[in-house]
N, C-alpha and C positions, 0 to 999 in steps of 0.2 A: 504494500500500500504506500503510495505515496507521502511526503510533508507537510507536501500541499493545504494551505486553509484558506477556503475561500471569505472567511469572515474578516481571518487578518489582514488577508489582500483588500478587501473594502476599506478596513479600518487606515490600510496603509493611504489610501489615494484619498480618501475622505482628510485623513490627518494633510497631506499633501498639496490636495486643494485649499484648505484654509489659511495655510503656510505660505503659498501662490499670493493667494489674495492679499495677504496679509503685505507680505513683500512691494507688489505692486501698489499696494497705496500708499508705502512708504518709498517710492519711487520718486516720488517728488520732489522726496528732502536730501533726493543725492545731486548734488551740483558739480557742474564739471565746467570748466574754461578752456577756451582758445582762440589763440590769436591770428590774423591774419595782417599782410605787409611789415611785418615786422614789430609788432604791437600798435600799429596806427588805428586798427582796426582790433575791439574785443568784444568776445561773446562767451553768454553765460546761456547754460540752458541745463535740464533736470532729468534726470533719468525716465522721464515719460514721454523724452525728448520733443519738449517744451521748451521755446527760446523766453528766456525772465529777460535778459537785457543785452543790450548792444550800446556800447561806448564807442564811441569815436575821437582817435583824436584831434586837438584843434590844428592841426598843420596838415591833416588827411583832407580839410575843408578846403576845396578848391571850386566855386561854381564854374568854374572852366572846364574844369574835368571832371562832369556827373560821371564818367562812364567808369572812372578810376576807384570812385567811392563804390558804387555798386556793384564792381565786381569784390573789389574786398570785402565786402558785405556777404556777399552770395559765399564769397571761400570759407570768411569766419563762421558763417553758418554750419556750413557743411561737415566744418572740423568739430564744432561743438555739438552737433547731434551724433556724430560718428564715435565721438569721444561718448558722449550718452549712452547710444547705443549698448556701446563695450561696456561703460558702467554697471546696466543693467543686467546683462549677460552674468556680469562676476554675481551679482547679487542674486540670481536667479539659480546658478550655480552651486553658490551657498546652501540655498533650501533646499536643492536635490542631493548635496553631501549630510545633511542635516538630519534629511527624512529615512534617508538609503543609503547610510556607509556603506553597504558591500556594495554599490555598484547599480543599485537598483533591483525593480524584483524583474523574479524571473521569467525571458520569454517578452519585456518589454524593453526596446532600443531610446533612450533616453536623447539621444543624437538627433536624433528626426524631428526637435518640438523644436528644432531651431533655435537653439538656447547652447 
């Protein structure tokens, strides 16, 4: 006869989903930074990759060259949601080492939830 219990298996994903959620509303409160142009351009954004703020510096201000501001804008973007991204990933991470030191249960690929 097998190990196998399927009560415990519920209790594990039940435990795991709560842990999930739990995690993800605390997504918020993880902030990550980056810069773009060489700090002329900064962005702040949160692990729900949510942009909170964008600073610019005053020597980045050129009405001459909108096309210079905007792009730096669109990089610093990019690097602080990317940077978010990976933030949430770790944290996401954590709750699957948390729930399933051995590696997760058995017969399910934890690779696949894109995390």
């Amino acid at each position: 006869m097998s190990d196998f219990n399927m009560a415990d298996m519920f209790g594990k994903i039940s435990n795991m989903q709560a842990k999930m959620k739990e995690v993800q509303e605390r997504l918020s409160e993880v902030i990550v930074e980056a810069e773009a142009g060489g700090g002329m351009v900064t962005v702040k954004a949160n692990g729900k990759r949510e942009i909170i703020s964008i600073v610019l510096d005053k020597d980045v201000i050129d009405p001459d060259d909108k096309e210079m501001i905007e792009d730096l804008v669109v990089a610093g973007v990019n690097k602080a949601l990317e940077k978010a991204e990976e933030a949430a990933k770790v944290k996401m991470q954590e709750v699957y080492k948390d729930i399933m030191p051995g590696g997760g249960m058995p017969g399910m690929d934890m690779s696949k939830l894109g995390l």
